[in-house]
C-alpha positions in Angstrom: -12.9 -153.6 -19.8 -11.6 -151.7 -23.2 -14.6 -152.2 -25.1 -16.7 -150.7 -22.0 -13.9 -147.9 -21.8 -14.0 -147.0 -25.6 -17.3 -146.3 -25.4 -17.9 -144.7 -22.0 -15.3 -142.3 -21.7 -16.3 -140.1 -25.2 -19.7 -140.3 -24.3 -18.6 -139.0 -20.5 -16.6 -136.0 -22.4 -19.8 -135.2 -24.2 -22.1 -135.3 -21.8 -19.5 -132.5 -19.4 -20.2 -130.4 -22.6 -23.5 -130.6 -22.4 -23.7 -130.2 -18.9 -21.8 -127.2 -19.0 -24.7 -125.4 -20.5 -26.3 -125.2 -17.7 -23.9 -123.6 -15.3 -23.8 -119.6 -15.6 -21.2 -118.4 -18.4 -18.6 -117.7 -16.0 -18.8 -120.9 -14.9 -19.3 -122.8 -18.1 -16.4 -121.5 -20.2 -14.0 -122.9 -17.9 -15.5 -126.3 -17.7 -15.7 -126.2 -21.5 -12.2 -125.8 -21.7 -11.2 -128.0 -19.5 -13.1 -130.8 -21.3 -11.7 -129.2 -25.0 -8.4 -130.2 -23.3 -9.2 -133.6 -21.8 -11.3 -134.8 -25.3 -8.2 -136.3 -27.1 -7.9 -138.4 -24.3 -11.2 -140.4 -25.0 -9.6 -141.9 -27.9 -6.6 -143.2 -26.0 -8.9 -146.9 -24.8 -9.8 -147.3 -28.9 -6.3 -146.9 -29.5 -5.1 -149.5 -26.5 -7.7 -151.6 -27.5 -6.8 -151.8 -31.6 -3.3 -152.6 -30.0 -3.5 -154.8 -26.7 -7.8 -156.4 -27.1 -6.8 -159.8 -29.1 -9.7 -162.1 -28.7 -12.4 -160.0 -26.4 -15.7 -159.9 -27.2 -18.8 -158.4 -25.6 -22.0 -159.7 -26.2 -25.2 -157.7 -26.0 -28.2 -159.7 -26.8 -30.9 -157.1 -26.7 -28.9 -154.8 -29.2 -30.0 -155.8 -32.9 -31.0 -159.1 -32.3 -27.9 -159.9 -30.1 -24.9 -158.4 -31.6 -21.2 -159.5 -30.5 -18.7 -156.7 -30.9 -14.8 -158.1 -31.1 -11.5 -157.3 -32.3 -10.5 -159.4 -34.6 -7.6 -159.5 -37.4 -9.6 -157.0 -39.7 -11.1 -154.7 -37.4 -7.8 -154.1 -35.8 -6.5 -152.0 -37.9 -9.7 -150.4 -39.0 -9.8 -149.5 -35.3 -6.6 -147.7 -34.9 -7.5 -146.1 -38.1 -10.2 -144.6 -36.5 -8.7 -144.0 -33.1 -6.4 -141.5 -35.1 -8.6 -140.3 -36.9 -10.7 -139.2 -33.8 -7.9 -137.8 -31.7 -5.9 -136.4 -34.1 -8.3 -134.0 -34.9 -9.4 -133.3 -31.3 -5.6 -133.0 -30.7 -5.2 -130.0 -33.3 -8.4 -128.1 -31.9 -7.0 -127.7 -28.5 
């Protein structure tokens, strides 16, 4: 459920960006905005997930051959590495 969360809700913030651009100006300023505000929040399941995913994995067989992505000792804290590294920055823009 983390690992599906991680990568779903940054690419849901994203595509509200994108989507904005077709709404009339008036319009997609305020949507803008309101995802600006909202996009430090898509770090938050990387975070929860460097702290709280010990020993899930996903496996995706028709990505590269099958790939298995997991959590383990090393990645941890490489993952909340990034997970501030992503939001800290998003953080300071809005």
């Amino acid at each position: 459920m983390l690992f599906a969360l991680t990568f779903l809700v940054p690419i849901a913030v994203v595509a509200v960006v994108v989507l904005a651009g077709v709404l009339p100006a008036q319009r997609a300023a305020p949507v803008r905005r309101g995802a600006a505000l909202c996009a430090p929040l898509a770090a938050v399941p990387a975070g929860l997930l460097a702290v709280f995913g010990g020993g899930e994995s996903v496996d995706v067989p028709w990505l590269l051959f099958g790939t298995r992505f997991s959590v383990d000792a090393v990645a941890r804290p490489l993952l909340s590495i990034a997970a501030l590294l992503y939001g800290g920055p998003l953080l300071a823009l809005t």
